[in-house]
Backbone bond lengths (Angstrom), bond angles and torsions (degrees), N, CA, C in turn:
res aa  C-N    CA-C-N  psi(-1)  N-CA   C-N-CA  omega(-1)  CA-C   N-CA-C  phi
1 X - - - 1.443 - - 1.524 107.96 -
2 X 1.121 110.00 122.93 1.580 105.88 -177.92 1.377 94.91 -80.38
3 X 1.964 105.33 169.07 1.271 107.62 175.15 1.392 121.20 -75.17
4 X 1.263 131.74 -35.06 1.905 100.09 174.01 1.306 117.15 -66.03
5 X 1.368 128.91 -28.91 1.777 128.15 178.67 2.043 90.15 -45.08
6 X 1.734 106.05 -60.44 1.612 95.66 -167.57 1.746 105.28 -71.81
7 X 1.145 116.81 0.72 1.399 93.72 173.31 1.314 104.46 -87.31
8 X 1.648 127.88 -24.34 1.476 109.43 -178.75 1.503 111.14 -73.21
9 X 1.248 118.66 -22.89 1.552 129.41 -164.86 1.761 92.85 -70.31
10 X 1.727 119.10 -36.66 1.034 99.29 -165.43 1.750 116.41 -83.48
11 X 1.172 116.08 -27.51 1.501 154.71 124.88 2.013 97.73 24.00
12 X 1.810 70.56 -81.22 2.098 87.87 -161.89 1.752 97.62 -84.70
13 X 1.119 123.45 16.11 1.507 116.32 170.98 1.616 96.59 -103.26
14 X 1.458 105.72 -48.33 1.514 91.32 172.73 1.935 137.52 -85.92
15 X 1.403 87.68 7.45 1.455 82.41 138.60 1.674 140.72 -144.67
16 X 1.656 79.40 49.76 1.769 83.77 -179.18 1.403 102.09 -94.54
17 X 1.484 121.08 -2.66 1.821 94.49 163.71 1.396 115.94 -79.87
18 X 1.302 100.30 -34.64 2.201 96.21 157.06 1.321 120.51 -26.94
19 X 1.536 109.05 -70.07 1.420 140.75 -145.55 2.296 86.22 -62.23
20 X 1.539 98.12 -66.28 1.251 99.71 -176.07 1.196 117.40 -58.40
21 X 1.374 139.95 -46.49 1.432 134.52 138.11 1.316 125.12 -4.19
22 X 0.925 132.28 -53.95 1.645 151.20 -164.79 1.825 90.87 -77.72
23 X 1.499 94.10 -71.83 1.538 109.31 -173.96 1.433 109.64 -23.44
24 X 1.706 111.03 -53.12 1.464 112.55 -156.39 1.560 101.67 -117.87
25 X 1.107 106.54 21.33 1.926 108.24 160.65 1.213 134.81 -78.09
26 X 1.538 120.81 29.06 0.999 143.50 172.31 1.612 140.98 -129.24
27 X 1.311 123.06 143.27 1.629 134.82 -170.45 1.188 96.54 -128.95
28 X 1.201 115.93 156.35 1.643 128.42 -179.01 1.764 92.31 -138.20
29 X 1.717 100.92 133.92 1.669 93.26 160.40 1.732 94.79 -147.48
30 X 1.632 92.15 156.52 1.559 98.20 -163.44 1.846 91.76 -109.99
31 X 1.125 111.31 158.53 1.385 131.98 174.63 1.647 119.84 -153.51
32 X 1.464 110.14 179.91 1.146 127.84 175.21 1.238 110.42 -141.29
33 X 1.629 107.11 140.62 1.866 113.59 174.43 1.453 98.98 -128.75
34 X 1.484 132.15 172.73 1.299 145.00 -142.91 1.512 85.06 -147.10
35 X 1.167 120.62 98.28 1.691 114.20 178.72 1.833 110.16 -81.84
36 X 1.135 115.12 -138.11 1.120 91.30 -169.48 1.647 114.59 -139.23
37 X 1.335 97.30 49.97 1.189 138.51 146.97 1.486 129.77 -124.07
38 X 0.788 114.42 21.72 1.497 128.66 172.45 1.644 132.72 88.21
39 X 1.881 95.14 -17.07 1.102 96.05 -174.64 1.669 128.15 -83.40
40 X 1.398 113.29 161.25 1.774 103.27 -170.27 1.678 100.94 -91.80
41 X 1.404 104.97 114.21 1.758 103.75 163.92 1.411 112.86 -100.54
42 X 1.224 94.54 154.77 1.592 102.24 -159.43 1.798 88.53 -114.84
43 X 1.466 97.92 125.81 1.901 113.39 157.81 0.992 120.70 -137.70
44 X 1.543 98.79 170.96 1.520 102.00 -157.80 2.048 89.99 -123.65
45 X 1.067 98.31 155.85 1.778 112.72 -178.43 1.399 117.36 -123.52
46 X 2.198 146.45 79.50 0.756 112.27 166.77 1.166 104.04 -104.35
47 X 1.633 99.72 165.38 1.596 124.13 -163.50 1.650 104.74 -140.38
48 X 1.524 112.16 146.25 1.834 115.74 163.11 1.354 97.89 -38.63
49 X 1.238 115.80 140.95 1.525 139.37 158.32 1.412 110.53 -83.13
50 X 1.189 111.25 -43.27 1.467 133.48 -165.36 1.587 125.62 -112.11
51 X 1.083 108.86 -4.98 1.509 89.40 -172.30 2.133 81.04 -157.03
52 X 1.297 112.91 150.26 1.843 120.05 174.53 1.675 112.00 -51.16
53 X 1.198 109.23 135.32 1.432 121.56 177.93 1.886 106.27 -56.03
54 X 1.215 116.60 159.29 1.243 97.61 -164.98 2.154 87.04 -134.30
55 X 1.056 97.92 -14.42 1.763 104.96 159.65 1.670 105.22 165.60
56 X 1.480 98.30 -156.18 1.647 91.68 -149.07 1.711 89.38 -126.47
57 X 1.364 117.57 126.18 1.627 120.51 159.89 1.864 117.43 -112.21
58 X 1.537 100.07 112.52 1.356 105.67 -168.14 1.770 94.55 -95.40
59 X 1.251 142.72 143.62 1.200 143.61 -85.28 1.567 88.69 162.31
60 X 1.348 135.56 85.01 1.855 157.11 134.84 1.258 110.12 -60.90
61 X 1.419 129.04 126.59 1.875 147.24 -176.74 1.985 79.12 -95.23
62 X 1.604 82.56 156.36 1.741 97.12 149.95 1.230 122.05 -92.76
63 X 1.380 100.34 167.11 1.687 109.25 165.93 1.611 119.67 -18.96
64 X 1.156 101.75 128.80 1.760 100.98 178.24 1.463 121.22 58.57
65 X 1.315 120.13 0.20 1.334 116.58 150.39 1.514 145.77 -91.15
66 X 1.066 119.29 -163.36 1.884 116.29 173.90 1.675 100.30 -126.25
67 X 1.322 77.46 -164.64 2.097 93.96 -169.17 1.143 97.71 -95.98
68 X 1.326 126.53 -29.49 1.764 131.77 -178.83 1.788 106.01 -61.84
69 X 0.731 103.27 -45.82 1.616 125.41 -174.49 1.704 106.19 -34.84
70 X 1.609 117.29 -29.09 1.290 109.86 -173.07 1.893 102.33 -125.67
71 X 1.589 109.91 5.23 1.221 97.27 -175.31 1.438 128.88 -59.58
72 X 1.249 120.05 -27.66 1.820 117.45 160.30 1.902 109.30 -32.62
73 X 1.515 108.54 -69.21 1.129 102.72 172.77 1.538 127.30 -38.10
74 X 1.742 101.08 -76.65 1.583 105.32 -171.59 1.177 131.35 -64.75
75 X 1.811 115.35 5.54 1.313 125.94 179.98 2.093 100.03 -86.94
76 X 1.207 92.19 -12.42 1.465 87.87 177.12 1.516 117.47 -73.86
77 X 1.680 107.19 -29.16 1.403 96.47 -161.90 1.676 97.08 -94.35
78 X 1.045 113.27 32.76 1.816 108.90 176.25 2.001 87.37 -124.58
79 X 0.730 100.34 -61.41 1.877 90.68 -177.81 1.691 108.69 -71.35
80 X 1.200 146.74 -48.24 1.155 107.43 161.06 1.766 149.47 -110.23
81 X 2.156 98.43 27.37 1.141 124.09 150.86 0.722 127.65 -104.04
82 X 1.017 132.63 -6.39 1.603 148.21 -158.11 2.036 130.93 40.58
83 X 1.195 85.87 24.51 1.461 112.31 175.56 1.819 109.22 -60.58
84 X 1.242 81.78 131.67 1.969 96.42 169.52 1.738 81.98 -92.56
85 X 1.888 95.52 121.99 1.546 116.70 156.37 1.491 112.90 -93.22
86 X 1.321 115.59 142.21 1.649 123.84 153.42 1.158 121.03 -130.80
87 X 1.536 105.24 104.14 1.683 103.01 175.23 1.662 108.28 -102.81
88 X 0.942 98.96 170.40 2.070 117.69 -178.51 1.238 126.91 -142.82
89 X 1.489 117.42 118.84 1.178 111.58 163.95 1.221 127.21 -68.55
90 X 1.803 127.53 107.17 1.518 119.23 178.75 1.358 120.40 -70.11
91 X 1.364 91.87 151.62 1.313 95.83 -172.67 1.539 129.32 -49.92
92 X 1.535 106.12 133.97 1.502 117.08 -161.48 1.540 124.85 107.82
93 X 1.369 103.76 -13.48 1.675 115.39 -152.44 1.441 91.98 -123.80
94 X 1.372 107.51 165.03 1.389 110.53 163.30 1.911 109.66 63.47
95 X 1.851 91.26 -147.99 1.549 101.21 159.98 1.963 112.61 -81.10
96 X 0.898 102.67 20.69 1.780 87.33 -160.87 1.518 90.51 -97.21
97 X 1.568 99.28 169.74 2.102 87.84 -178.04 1.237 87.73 -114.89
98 X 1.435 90.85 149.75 1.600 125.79 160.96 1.731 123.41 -23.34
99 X 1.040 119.45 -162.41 1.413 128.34 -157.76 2.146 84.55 -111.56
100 X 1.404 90.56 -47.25 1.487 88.01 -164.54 1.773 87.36 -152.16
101 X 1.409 134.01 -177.19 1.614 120.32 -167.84 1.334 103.76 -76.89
102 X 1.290 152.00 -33.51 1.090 125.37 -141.15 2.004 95.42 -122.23
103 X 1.025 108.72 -8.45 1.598 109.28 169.56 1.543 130.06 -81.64
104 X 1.494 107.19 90.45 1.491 129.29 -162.51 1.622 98.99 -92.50
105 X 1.567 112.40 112.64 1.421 103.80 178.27 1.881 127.79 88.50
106 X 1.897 87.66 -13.30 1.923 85.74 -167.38 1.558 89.98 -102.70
107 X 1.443 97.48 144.16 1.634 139.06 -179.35 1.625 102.93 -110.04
108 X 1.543 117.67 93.29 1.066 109.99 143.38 1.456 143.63 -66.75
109 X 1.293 102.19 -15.81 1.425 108.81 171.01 1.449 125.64 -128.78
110 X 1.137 155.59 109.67 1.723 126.10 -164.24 1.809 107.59 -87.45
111 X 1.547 108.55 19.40 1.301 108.86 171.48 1.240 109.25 -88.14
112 X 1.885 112.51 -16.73 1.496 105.29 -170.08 1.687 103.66 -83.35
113 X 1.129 137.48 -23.10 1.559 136.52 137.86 0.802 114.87 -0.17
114 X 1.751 110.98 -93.39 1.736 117.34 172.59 1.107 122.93 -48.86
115 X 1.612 124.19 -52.19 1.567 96.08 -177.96 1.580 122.39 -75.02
116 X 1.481 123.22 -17.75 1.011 108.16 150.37 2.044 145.82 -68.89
117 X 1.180 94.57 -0.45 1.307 118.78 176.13 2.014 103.39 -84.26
118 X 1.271 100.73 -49.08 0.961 109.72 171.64 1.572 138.49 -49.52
119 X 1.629 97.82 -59.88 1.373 100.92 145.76 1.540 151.29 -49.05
120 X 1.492 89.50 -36.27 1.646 110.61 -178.85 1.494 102.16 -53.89
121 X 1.526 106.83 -52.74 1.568 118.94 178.09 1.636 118.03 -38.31
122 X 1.660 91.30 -66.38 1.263 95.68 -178.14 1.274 135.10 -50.09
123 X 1.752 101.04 -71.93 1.568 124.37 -178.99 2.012 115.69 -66.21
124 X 1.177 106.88 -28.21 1.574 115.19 162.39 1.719 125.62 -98.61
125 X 1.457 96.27 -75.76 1.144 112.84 -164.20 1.606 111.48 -40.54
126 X 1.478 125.02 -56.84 1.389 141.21 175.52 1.326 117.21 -43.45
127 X 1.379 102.54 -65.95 1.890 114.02 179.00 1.667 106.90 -52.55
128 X 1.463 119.66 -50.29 1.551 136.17 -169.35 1.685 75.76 -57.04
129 X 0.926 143.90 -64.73 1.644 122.69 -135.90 1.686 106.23 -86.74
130 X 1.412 99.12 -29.59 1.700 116.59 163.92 1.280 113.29 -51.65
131 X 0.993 123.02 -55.75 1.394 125.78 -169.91 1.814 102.49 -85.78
132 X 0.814 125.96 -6.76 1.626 132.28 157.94 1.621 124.55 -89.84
133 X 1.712 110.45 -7.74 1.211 127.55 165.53 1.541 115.24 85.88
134 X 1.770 91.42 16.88 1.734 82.58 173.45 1.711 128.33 -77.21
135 X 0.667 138.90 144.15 1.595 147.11 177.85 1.803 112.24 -41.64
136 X 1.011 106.26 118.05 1.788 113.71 -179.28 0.998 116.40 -62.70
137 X 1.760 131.59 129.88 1.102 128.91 -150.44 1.443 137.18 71.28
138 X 1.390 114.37 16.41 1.831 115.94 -171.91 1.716 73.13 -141.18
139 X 1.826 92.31 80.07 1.815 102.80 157.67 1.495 96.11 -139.70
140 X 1.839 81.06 138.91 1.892 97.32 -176.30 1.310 109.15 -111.76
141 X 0.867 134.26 151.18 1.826 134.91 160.40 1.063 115.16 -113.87
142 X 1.223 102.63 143.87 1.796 104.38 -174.69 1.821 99.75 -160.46
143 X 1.148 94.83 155.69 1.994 103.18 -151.53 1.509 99.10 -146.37
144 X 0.880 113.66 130.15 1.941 130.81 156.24 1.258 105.41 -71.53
145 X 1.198 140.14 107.43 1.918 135.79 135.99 1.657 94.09 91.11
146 X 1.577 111.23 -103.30 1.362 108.08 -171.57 1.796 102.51 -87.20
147 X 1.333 123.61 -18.56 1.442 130.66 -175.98 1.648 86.68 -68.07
148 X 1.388 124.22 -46.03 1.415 112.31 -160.60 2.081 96.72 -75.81
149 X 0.887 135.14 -9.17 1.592 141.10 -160.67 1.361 78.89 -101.38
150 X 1.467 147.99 -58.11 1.391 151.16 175.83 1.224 126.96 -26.50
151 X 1.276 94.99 -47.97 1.812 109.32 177.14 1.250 108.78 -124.90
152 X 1.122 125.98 30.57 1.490 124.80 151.48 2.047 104.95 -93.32
């Protein structure tokens, strides 16, 4: 083994108690909110397990998708930012219900987005990161396709 091969070897031993740290700094909890139209949307909240939230990234799917759809990604920014995530299924999508039973995915309005985006922020998203000890005011939004047009 030449010596830089063992200097990287010595490298990634000393920081794989980091690395595993990071790995397992996380909890996931699922809920439901009642927006304000009546319907129940279902989100999900992960947060550091292990170490203080350091702010909050609230997290919009596109059209015809769910909140699961990007968790590879957004599980990164809680283990190695340590960010409390909140994503949501909007209504129709995902677990959240429809407009009425049989409308999977349809948006009569794209205002009901925002104000439900809006709320999510407020009445969930905010308090969830408070009570995880993140710092007031370090909230991000971030959106897939029409989720990303949402929170812009």
């Amino acid at each position: 083994m030449t010596q830089a091969a063992g200097g990287q070897c010595e490298e990634v031993c000393r920081n794989r108690g980091a690395l595993t740290e990071a790995w397992t700094n996380m909890e996931v909890e699922e809920e439901t909110h009642v927006n304000t139209r009546g319907q129940r949307l279902s989100y999900t909240v992960l947060h550091p397990s292990k170490r203080q939230a350091h702010g909050l990234l609230v997290f919009h799917h596109g059209l015809t998708e769910h909140s699961r759809r990007h968790w590879h990604v957004l599980e990164e920014f809680v283990k190695q930012l340590d960010l409390v995530v909140v994503t949501y299924d909007a209504h129709g999508h995902g677990k959240s219900e429809p407009l009425n039973s049989e409308d999977r995915a349809y948006v009569e309005d794209y205002r009901h987005f925002r104000d439900d985006l809006l709320q999510i922020v407020d009445e969930v998203a905010i308090p969830t990161a408070a009570k995880h000890g993140a710092p007031p005011g370090r909230v991000y939004l971030a959106g897939h396709s029409i989720g990303g047009k949402c929170t812009f």
